[in-house]
C-alpha positions in Angstrom: 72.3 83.2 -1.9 76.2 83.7 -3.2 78.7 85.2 -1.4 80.4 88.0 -3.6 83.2 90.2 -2.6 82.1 90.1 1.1 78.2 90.6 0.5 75.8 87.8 0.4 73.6 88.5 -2.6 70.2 87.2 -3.0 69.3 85.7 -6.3 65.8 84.0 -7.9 65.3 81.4 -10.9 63.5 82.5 -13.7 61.9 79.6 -15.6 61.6 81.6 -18.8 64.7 82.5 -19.6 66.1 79.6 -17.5 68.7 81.6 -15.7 69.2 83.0 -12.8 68.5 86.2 -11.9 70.1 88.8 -9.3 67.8 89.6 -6.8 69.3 91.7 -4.3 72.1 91.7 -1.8 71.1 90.7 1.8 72.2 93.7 3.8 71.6 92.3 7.6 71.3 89.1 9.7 70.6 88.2 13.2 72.8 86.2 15.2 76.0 87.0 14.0 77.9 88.1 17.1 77.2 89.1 20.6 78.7 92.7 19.3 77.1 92.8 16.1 72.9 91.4 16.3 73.2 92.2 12.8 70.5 94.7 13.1 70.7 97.3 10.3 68.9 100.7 11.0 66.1 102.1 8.0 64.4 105.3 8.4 65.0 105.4 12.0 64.2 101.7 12.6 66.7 98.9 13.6 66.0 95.7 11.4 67.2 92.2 11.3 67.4 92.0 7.9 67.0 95.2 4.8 67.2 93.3 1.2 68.2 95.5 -1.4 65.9 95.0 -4.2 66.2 95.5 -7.7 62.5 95.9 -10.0 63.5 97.3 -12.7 66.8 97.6 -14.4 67.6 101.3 -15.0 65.7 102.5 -11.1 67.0 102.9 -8.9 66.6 99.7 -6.5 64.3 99.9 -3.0 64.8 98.6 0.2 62.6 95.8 1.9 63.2 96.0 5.9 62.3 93.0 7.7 62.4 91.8 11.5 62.0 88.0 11.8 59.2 88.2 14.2 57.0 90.1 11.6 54.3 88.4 9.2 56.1 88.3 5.9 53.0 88.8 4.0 52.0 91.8 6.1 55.7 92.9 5.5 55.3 92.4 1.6 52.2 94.4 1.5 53.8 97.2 3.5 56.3 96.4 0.9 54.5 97.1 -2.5 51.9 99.5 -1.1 54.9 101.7 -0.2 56.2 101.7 -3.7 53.0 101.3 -5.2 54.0 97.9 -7.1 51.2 95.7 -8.5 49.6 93.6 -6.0 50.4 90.5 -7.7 54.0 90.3 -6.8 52.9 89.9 -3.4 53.3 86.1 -3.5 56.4 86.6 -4.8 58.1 89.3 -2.3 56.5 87.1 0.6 57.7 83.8 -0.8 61.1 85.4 -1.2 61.2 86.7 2.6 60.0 82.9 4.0 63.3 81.2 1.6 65.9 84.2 3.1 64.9 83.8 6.6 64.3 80.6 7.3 68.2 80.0 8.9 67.9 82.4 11.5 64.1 82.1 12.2 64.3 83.0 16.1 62.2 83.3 18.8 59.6 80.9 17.3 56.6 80.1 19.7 57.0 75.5 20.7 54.5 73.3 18.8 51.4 72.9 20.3 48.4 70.1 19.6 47.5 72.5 16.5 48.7 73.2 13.5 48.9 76.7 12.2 46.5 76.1 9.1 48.8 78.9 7.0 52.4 77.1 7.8 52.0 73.6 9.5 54.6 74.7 11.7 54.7 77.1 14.9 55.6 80.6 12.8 51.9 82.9 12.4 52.2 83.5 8.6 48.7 84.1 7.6 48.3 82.7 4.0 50.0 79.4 4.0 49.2 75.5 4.1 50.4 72.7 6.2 53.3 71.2 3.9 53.8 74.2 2.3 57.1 76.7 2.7 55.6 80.1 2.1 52.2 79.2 0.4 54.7 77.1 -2.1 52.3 74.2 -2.6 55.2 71.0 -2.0 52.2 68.2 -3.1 48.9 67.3 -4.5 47.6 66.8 -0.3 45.0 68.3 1.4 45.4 71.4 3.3 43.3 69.6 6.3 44.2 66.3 6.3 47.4 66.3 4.2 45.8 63.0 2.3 46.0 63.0 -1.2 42.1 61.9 -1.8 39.1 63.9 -0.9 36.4 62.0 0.8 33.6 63.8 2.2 31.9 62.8 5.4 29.7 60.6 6.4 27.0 62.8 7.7 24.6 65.6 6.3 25.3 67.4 9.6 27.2 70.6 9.8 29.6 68.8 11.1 33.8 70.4 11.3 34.9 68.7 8.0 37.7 66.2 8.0 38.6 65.7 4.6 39.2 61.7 5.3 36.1 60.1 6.2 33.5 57.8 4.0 31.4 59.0 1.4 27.9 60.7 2.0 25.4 58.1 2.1 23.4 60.0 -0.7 26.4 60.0 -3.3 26.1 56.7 -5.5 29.7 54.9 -5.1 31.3 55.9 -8.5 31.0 59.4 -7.2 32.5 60.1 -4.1 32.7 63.7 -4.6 29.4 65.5 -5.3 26.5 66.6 -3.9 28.3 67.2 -0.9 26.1 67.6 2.3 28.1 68.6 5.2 29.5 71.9 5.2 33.3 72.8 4.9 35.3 74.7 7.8 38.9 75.2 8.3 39.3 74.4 11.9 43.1 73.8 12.5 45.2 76.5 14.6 48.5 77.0 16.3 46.9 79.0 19.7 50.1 79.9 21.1 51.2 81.8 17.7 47.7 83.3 17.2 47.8 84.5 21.2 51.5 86.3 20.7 50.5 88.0 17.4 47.5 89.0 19.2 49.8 90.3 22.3 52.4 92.0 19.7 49.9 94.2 18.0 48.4 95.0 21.4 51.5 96.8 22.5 51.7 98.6 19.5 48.3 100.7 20.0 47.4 103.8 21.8 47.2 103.2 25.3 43.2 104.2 25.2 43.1 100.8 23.1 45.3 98.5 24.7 44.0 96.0 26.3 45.2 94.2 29.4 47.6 90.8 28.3 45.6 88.6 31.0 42.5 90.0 28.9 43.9 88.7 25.3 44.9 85.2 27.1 41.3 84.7 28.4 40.3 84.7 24.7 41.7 80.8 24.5 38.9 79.2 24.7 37.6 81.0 21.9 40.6 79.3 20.1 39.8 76.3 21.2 35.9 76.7 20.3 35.0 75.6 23.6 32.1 78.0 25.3 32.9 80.8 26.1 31.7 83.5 28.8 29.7 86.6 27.7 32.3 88.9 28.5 34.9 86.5 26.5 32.8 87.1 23.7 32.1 91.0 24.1 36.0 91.2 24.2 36.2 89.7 21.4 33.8 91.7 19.6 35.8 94.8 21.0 38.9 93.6 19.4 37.4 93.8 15.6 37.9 97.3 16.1 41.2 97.3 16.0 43.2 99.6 12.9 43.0 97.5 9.3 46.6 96.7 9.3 46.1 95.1 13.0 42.5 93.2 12.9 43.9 89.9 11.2 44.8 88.1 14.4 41.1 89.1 15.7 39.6 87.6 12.7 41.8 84.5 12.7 40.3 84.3 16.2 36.4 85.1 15.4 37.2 82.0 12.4 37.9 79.5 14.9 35.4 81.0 17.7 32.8 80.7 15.2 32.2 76.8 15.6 31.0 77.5 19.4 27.7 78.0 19.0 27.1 80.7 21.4 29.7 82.8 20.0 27.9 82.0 16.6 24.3 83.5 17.8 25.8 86.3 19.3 27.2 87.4 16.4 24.6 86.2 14.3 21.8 86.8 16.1 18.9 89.2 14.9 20.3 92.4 16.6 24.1 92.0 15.5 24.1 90.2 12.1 23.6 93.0 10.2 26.5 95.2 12.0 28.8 91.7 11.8 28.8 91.5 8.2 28.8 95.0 7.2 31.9 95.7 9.4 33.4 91.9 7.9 32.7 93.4 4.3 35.0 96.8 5.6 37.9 95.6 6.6 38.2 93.0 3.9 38.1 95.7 1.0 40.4 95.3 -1.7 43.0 98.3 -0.7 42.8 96.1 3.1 45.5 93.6 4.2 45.6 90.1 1.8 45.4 88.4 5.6 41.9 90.6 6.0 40.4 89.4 2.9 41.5 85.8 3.3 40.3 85.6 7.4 37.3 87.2 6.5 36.3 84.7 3.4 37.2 82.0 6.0 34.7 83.5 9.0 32.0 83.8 6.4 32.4 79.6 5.5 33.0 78.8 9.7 29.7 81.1 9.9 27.6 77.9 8.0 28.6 76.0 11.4 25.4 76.7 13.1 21.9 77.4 12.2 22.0 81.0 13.5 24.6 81.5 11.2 23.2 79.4 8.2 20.1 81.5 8.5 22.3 85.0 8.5 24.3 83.4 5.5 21.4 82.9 3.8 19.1 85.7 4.0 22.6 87.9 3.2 23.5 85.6 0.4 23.2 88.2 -2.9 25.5 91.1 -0.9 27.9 88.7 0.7 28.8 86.8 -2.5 28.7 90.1 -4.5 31.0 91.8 -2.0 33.6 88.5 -1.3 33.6 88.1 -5.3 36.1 91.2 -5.4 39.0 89.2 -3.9 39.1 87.1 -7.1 41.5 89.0 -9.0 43.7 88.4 -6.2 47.0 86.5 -6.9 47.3 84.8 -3.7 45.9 81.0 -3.7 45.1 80.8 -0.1 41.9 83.9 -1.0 41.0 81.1 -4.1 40.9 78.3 -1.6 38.5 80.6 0.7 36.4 81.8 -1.7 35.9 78.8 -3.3 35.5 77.3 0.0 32.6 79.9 0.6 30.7 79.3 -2.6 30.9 75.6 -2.3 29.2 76.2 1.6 26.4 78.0 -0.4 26.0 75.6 -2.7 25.5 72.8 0.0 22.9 75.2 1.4 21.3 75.8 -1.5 21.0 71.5 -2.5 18.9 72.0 0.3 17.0 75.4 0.5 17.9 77.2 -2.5 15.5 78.5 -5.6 16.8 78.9 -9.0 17.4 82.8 -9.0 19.7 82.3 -5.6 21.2 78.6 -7.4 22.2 80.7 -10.5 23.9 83.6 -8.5 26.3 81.2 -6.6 27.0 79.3 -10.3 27.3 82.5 -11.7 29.9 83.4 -9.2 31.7 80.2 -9.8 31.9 81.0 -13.1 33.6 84.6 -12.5 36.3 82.6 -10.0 36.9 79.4 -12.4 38.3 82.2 -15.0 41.3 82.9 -12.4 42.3 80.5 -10.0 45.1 78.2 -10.9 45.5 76.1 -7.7 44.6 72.9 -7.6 43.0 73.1 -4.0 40.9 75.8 -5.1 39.8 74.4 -8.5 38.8 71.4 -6.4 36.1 72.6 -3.9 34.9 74.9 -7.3 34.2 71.5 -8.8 32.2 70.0 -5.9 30.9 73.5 -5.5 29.3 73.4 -9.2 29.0 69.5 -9.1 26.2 70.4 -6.2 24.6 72.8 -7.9 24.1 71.2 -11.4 23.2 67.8 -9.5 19.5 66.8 -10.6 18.8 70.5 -11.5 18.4 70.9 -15.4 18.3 74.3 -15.3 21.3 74.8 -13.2 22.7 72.7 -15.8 21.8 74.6 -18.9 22.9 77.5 -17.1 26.4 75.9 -16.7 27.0 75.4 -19.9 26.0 78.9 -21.0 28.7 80.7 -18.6 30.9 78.2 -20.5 31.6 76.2 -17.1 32.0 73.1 -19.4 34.6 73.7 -20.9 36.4 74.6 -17.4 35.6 71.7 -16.3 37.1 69.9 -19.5 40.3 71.7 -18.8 40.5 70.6 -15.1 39.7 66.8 -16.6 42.6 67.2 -18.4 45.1 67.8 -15.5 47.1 65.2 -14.3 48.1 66.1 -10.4 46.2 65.9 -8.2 44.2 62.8 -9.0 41.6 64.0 -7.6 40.7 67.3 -9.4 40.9 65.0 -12.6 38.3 62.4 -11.0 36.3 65.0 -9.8 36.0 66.7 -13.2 35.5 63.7 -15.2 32.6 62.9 -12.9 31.1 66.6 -13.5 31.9 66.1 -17.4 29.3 63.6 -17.6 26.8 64.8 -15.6 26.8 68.4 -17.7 26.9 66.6 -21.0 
């Protein structure tokens, strides 16, 4: 940001033309004086900060209001769908909110045991990594673990996976990667943001909705996956009603409520499982929230942590891989690193269970997602995801190599950071030659 002629003007680096490039001028601030919060008022609607932004040269330029204890991506998508820009400048418009605020991010909940799994830090911005500043990956380390190396467990349990223990018993030394056994969750979870997200939407809803605030904090121990009390759980289950643009703190929630077990055979017992995932498949639609689709690709992989929900999974596996397969197009990595997360679940199930015609449908599928995703996380559990299919299964093999995974996974073998996407690809290089 530059100061000039009185007003602090935004601007961006553009690596193609290797200038920079006038973003827009930063019209308000918190904390400037006692007199003046810096709140600046848009459409009826006091603000902390309104960016001016210019598109396109020749438009006219559009506003971008912003209060600091909003969700930047949920503010980006308001953002774009109210001007009807492409979706895949949301990255962008979020990343630039995150780098514009960060000096006068106020009112930020203390750090608790947990880490938010989006930001690593104590600010509830769905869609980023520990390590990360606004989903900008700052190293090759592992979202979980924040170690460099993938090493899968020790078990064949569906155990919660830490992405720092010994290799699987069954995987010969020289590959450490795949078949992978245990399943993958993402566990991690800053309860005190999650809780006041929760509380901030709940004021904003009709007062036939609302629910009492001693209610929402009685829903910790869903947090924490300890067990829960029926009514806990019926709550919860009440909450997922909630409008489209409100449900993501619900379903950040359900993701971590999901490794208790009775939460997981409520949900996914023989009367509710079919209700759980239509309802998950309908708020996760492509015209929903990026925060819906990406929760909702991240309950469906915490939903392998039991066998109640390994069965639903399973039976469900052609219309829940055929409905999640929509968010591929999407530009935002942490919905790669989901969905690739999911497939690789199915693919663990399937090194078990699976026939050919379901083994082909979840390789097929990685094939669709390999054509898009760029980040390295994501490319990374596709690998062990395809490396556990293919492994002793000529057919899944042949079948690899005519939806021209090969030659995907040649590409990745040629990358040089993270080390371990190039291991991992080298390995899966022999075994489909």
């Amino acid at each position: 940001m530059v100061l000039e002629e009185g007003k602090v003007v935004a601007h961006q680096w553009n690596s193609k033309e290797f200038r920079w490039v006038q973003v827009g001028e930063v019209v308000g601030a918190s904390g400037t004086t006692a007199a003046t919060s810096g709140k600046t008022l848009y459409e009826g609607k006091e603000y902390d900060y309104v960016f001016t932004v210019d598109i396109e040269e020749g438009k006219p330029p559009l506003k971008l209001p912003y209060n600091l204890l909003e969700d930047p991506w949920l503010a980006a998508q308001n953002f774009l769908h109210r001007h009807e820009l492409n979706q895949t400048f949301l990255d962008q418009v979020a990343n630039f909110i995150v780098e514009n605020t960060k000096s006068a991010q106020i009112c930020q909940v203390p750090q608790s045991g947990f880490q938010d799994p989006f930001t690593g830090g104590t600010r509830y911005v769905p869609g980023s990594q520990p390590g990360t500043a606004g989903g900008v990956s700052r190293g090759g380390a592992d979202p979980f673990t924040g170690q460099g190396r993938y090493v899968p467990p020790t078990t064949r349990t569906q155990q919660s996976t830490n992405l720092g223990g010994g290799p699987d018993k069954e995987s010969s030394k020289a590959n450490q990667y795949f078949p992978k056994f245990s399943y993958l969750s993402f566990d991690q979870a800053n309860v005190e943001a999650i809780l006041g997200k929760l509380k901030a939407f709940n004021k904003t809803l009709d007062g036939s909705v609302q629910e009492e605030e001693s209610a929402l904090n009685d829903l910790q121990p869903l947090i924490l996956g300890e067990s829960p009390s029926t009514k806990q759980i019926q709550l919860l289950q009440k909450l997922l009603q909630w409008p489209i643009d409100k449900v993501f703190p619900v379903l950040d929630i359900l993701r971590l409520a999901m490794r208790s077990k009775a939460v997981n055979e409520y949900f996914c017992c023989e009367n509710n499982g079919k209700d759980f995932l239509i309802h998950l498949m309908n708020i996760s639609r492509p015209d929903s929230p990026v925060a819906n689709q990406m929760l909702s690709l991240r309950v469906l992989a915490n939903t392998f942590k039991s066998s109640a929900g390994e069965k639903l999974m399973a039976a469900a596996q052609i219309e829940i891989i055929a409905s999640s397969l929509v968010c591929k197009d999407s530009a935002t990595k942490n919905i790669h690193i989901s969905l690739s997360t999911l497939l690789l679940n199915y693919a663990i199930y399937l090194y078990h269970h699976g026939n050919m015609e379901y083994k082909s449908q979840c390789l097929s599928a990685a094939a669709e997602v390999s054509k898009v995703v760029t980040d390295p996380e994501a490319n990374f559990r596709l690998l062990i995801c395809i490396g556990t299919l293919v492994w002793g299964d000529n057919g899944c093999k042949t079948l690899a190599k005519s939806l021209g995974i090969l030659q995907y996974v040649k590409n990745q073998a040629s990358v040089s950071d993270p080390p371990k996407v190039t291991e991992c690809a080298q390995l899966l290089a022999k075994v489909l030659y």
